[in-house]
C-alpha positions as CSV (number, residue, x, y, z in Angstrom):
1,X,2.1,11.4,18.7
2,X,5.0,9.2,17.9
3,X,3.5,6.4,19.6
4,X,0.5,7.0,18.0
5,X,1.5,7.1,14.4
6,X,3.8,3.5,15.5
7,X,0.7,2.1,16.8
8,X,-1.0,3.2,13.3
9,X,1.5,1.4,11.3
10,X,0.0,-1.6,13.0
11,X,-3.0,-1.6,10.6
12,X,-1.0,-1.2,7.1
13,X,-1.6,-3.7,4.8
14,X,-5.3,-5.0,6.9
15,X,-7.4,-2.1,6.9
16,X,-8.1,-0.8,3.4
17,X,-10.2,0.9,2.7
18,X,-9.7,2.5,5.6
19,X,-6.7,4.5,6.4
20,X,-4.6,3.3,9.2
21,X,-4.9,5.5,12.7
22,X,-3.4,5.2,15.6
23,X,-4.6,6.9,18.9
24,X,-2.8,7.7,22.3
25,X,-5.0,8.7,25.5
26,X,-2.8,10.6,27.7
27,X,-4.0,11.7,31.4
28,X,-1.8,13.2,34.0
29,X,0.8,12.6,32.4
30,X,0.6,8.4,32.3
31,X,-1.0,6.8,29.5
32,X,-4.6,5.4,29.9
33,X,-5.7,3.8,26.5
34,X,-3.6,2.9,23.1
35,X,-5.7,2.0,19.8
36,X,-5.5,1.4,16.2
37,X,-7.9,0.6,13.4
38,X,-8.1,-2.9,13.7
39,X,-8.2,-5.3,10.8
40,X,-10.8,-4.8,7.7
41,X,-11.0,-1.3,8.9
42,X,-12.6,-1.6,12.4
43,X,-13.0,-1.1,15.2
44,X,-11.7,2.7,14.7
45,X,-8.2,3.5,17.0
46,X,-10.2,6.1,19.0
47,X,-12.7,3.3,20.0
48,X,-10.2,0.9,20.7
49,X,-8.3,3.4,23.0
50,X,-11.2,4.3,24.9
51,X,-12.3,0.9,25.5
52,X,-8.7,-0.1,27.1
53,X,-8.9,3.0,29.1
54,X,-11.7,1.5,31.1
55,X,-13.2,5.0,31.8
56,X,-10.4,6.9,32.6
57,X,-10.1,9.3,29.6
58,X,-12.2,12.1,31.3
59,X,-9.9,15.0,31.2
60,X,-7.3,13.1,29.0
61,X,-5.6,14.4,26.6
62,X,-6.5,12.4,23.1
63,X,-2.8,11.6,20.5
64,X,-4.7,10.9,17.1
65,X,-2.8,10.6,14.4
66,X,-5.9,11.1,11.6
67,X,-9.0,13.4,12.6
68,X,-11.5,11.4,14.2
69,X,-14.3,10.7,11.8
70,X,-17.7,12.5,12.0
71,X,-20.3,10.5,10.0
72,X,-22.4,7.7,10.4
73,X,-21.0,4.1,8.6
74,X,-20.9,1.0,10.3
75,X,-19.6,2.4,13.6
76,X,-20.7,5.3,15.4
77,X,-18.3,9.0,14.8
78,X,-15.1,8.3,16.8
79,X,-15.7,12.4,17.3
80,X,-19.1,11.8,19.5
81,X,-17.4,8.8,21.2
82,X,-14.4,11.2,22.2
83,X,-16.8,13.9,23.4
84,X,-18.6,11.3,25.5
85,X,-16.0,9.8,27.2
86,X,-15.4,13.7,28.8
87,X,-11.8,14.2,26.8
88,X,-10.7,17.7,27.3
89,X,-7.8,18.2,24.5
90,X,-7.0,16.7,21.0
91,X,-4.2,17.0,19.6
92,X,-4.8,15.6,15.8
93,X,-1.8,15.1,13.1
94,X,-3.7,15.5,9.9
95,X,-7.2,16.7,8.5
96,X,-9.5,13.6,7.1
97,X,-9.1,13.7,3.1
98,X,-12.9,12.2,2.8
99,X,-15.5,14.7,1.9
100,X,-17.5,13.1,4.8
101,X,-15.5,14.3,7.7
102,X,-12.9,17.0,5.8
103,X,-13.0,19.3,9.0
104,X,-16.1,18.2,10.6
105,X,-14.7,15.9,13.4
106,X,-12.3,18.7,14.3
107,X,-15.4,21.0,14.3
108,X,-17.5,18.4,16.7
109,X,-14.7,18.2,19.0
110,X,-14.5,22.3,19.5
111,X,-18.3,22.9,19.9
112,X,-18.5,20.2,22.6
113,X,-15.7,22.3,24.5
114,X,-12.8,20.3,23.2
115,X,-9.1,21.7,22.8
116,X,-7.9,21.0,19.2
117,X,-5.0,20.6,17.9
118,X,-4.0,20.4,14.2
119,X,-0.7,19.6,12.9
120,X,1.7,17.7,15.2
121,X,3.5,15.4,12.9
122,X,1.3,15.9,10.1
123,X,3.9,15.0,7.3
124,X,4.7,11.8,9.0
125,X,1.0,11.1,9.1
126,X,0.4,11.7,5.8
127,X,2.6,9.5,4.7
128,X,2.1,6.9,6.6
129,X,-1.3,7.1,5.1
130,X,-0.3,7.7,1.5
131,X,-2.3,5.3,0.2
132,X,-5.6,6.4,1.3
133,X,-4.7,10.1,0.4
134,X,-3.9,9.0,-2.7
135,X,-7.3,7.1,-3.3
136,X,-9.3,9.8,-1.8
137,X,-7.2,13.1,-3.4
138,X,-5.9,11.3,-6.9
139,X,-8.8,8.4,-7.7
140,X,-5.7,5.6,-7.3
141,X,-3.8,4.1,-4.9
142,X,-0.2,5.1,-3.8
143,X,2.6,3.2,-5.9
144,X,5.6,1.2,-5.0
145,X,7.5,-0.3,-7.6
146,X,9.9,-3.0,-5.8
147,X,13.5,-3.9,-7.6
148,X,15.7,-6.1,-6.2
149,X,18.9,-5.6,-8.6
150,X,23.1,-6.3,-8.8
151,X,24.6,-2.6,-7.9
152,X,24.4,-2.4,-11.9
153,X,20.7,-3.2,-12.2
154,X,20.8,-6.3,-13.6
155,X,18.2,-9.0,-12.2
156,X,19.9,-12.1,-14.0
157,X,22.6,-12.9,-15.7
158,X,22.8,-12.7,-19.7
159,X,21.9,-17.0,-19.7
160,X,18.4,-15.6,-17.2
161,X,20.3,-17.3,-14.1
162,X,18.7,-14.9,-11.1
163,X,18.3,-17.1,-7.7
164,X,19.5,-15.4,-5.8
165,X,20.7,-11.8,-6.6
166,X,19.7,-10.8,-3.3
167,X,20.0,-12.3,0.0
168,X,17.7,-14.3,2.5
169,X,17.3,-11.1,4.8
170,X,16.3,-9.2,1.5
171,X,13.5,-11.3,0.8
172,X,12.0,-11.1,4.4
173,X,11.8,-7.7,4.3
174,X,10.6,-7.6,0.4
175,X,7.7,-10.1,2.2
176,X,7.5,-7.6,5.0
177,X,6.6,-5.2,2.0
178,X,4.0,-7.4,0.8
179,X,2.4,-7.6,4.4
180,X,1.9,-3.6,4.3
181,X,0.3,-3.0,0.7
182,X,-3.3,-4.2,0.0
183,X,-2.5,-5.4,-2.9
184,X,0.6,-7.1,-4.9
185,X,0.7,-6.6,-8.9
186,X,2.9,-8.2,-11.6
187,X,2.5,-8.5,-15.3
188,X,1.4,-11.8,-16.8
189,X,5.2,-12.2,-18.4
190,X,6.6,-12.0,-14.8
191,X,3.5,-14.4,-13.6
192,X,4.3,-17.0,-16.4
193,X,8.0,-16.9,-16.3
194,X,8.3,-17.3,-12.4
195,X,5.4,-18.4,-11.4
196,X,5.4,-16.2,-8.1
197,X,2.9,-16.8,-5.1
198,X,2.4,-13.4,-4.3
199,X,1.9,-14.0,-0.7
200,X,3.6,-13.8,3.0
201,X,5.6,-16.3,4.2
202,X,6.6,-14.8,6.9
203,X,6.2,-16.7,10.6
204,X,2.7,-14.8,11.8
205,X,2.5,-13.0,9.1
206,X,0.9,-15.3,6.4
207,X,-2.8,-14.1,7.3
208,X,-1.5,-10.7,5.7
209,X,-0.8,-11.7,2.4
210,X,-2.2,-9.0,0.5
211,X,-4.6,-9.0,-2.7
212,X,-2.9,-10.7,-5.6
213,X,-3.0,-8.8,-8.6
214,X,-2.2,-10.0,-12.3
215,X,-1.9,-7.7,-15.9
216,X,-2.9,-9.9,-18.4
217,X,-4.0,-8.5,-21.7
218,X,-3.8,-11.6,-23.5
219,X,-5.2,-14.1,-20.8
220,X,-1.4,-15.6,-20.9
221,X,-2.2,-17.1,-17.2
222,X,-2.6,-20.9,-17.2
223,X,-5.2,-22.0,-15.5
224,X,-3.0,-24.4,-13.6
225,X,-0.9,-21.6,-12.0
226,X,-0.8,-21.1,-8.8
227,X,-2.7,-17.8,-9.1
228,X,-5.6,-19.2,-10.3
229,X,-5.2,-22.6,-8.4
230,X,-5.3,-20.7,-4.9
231,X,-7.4,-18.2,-6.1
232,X,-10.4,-19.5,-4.0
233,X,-8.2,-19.4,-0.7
234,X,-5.9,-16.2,-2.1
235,X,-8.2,-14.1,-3.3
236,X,-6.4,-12.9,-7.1
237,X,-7.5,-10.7,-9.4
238,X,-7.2,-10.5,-13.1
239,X,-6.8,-7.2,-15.0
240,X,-7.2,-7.5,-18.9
241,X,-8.4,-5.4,-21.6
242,X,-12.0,-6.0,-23.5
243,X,-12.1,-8.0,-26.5
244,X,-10.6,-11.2,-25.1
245,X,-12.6,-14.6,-25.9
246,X,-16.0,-14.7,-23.0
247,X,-15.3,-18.7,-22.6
248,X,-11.3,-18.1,-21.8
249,X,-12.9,-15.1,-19.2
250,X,-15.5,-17.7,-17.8
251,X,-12.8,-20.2,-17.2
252,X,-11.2,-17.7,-15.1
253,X,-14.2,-17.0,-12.9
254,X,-15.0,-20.1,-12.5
255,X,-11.6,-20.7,-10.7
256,X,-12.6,-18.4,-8.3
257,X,-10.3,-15.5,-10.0
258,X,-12.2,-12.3,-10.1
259,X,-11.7,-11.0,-13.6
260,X,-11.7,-6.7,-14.3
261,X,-11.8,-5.5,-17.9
262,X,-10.4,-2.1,-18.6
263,X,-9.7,-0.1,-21.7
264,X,-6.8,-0.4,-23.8
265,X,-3.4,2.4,-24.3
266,X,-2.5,3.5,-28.0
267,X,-0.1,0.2,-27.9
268,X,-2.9,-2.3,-27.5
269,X,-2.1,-3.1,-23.8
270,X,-4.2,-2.1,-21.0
271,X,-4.4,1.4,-19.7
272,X,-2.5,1.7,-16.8
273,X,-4.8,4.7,-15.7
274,X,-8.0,2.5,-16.1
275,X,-5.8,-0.4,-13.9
276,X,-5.2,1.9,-11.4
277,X,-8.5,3.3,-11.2
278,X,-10.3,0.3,-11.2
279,X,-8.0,-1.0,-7.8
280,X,-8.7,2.1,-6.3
281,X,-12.4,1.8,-6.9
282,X,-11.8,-1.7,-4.9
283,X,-10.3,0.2,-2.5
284,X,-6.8,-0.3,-2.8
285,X,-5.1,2.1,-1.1
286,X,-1.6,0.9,-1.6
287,X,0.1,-0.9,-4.3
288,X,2.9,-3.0,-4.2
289,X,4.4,-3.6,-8.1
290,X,6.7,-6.7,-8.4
291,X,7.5,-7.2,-12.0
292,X,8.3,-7.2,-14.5
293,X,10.4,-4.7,-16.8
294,X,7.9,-3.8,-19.1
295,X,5.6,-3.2,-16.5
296,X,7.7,-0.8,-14.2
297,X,9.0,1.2,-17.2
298,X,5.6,2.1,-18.3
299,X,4.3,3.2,-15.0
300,X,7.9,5.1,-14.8
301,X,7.0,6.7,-18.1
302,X,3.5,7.5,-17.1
303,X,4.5,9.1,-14.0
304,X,2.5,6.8,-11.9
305,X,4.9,4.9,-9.8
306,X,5.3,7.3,-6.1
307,X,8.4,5.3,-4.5
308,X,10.6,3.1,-5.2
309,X,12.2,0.0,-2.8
310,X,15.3,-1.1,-4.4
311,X,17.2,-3.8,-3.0
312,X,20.5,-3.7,-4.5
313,X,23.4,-6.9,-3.7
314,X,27.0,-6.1,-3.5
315,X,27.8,-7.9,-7.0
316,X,27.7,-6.5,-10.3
317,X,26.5,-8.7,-13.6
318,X,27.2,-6.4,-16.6
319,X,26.0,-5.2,-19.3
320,X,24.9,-8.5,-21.4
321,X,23.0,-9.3,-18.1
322,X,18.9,-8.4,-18.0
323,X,18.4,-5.2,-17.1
324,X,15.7,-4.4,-14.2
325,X,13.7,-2.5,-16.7
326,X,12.8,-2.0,-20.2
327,X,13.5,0.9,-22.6
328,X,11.0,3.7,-21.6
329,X,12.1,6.5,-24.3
330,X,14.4,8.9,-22.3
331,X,16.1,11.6,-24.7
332,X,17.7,13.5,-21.8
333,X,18.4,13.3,-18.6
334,X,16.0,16.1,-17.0
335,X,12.8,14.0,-18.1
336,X,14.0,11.5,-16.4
337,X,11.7,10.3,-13.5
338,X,13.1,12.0,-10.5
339,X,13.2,10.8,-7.0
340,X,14.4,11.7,-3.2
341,X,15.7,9.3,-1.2
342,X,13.9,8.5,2.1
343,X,15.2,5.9,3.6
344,X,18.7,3.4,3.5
345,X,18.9,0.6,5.3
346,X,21.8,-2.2,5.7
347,X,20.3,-6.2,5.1
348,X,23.5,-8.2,5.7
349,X,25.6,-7.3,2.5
350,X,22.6,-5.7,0.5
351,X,21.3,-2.4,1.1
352,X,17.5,-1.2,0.5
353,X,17.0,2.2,-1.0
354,X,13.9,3.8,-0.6
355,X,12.9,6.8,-3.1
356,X,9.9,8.7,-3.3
357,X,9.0,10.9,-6.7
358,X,9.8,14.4,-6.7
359,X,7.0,14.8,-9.5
């Protein structure tokens, strides 16, 4: 199963709105067939294992790290194509969230004689698939909200000097970050200010750059940035709030940038709950926030941001220097967002933290 769910990590970042799976055949003790969900979503892991078996999954023993669908879409049920290739156990990590197979796979498998199963790594699995629990269980994707800080959580100096806080092997992996989320979001002061790509430049990597995402509730974005420039070869997509001038929104389209109009929050500025919904809807599974300060501290206050990857450099800026993220009301410290940390990793002098809400 741990090979499966390694294989399933294969497909983050190119699969949505599928979940990524990952699928072991296992006969006699030698493996016969290895799959995953392939990129936009298919072929489905189960397929792809039983096609590199070559025939030799009768009697196997079937690793699957998501419960094989049952339904009809634009591939046959991965459940029937298990049954027919005469598999005699499954062992399955986690029940399918998605009312159309919740339970129904497992219950094909069994009536065609099948051993199931359930359970085997099924925290893992879920969380590997976060995002499309999320979609399916909450109506939004899963949230990451990415800061790359001095040990005192300053991103530039008090004069706004910031390249480069972090090092070289920091940003690979924040692009590495980028690779896994189907979509990239920052707020149109962050767009404006640093004129980001939002892509992957990483060698092999570039075809995964993910959706690029801009809040914009005043239509701030020139047309000349690169956002809208590329928008025709980088798909982007604009998030502002109604009321904004038809021929300004027009402009935008015509650029190639798809253009989504939500409601506004009590402060004028688009509802976070409406931007989220609407990505989800577009089937976002997971959401990778970038900037800036504003931004972060009012899905923080909101209690919509699910883990945190926080790259932090060995230097410290102080107190004059710009802080990471904006005032977001705190009067004590128990309603502070709370978070567990999951993960530390070393990257050459800087260290990346990663946190997951305890909400």
């Amino acid at each position: 199963m741990e090979a499966a769910l390694g294989l399933a990590a294969r497909g983050l970042g190119s699969v949505a709105p599928n979940p990524a799976v990952g699928c072991v055949l296992v006969r006699e003790g030698r493996i016969v067939g290895r799959g995953w969900t392939q990129p936009g979503g298919r072929p489905h892991a189960e397929t792809e294992a039983l096609r590199r078996a070559q025939g030799q999954a009768v009697g196997a023993t079937a690793y699957v790290t998501l419960e094989p669908c049952s339904h009809h879409g634009r591939t046959p049920p991965c459940a029937d194509a298990l049954v027919e290739a005469g598999i005699a156990r499954a062992v399955v990590a986690v029940e399918d969230p998605d009312p159309r197979v919740s339970g129904r796979g497992l219950d094909r498998l069994r009536q065609a004689g099948v051993a199931v199963d359930l359970g085997l790594c099924a925290d893992a699995a879920r969380d590997l698939n976060a995002g499309f629990f999320s979609r399916l269980l909450r109506g939004r994707p899963d949230v990451t909200l990415k800061l790359a800080t001095s040990q005192d959580g300053r991103i530039a100096t008090h004069k706004g000097h910031s390249q480069w806080i972090t090092g070289p092997l920091s940003r690979r992996r924040a692009h590495l970050l980028r690779a896994q989320a189907d979509a990239v979001l920052v707020g149109s002061g962050t767009a404006v200010l640093d004129n980001p790509r939002l892509d992957v430049r990483l060698p092999g990597l570039e075809h995964a750059s993910p959706l690029r995402v801009v809040v914009d509730g005043r239509l701030r974005l020139p047309l000349t940035h690169d956002l809208v420039a590329r928008a025709a070869q980088a798909p982007t997509l604009l998030i502002t709030h109604d009321g904004n001038p038809p021929e300004r929104l027009r402009a935008y389209a015509d650029a190639s940038v798809e253009v989504l109009q939500v409601g506004k929050d009590a402060f004028g500025h688009c509802a976070l709950d409406d931007v989220l919904k609407g990505l989800a809807e577009k089937g976002v599974n997971s959401l990778l926030v970038e900037g800036g300060g504003h931004l972060g501290a009012a899905l923080l206050r909101q209690g919509l941001v699910d883990r945190l990857a926080w790259f932090r450099a060995p230097l410290v800026v102080g107190g004059d220097g710009v802080p990471a993220l904006a005032s977001f009301g705190v009067d004590r410290v128990d309603e502070a967002p709370q978070f567990i940390q999951s993960s530390r990793i070393a990257l050459d002098g800087d260290v990346l933290e990663t946190l997951r809400s305890d909400g």
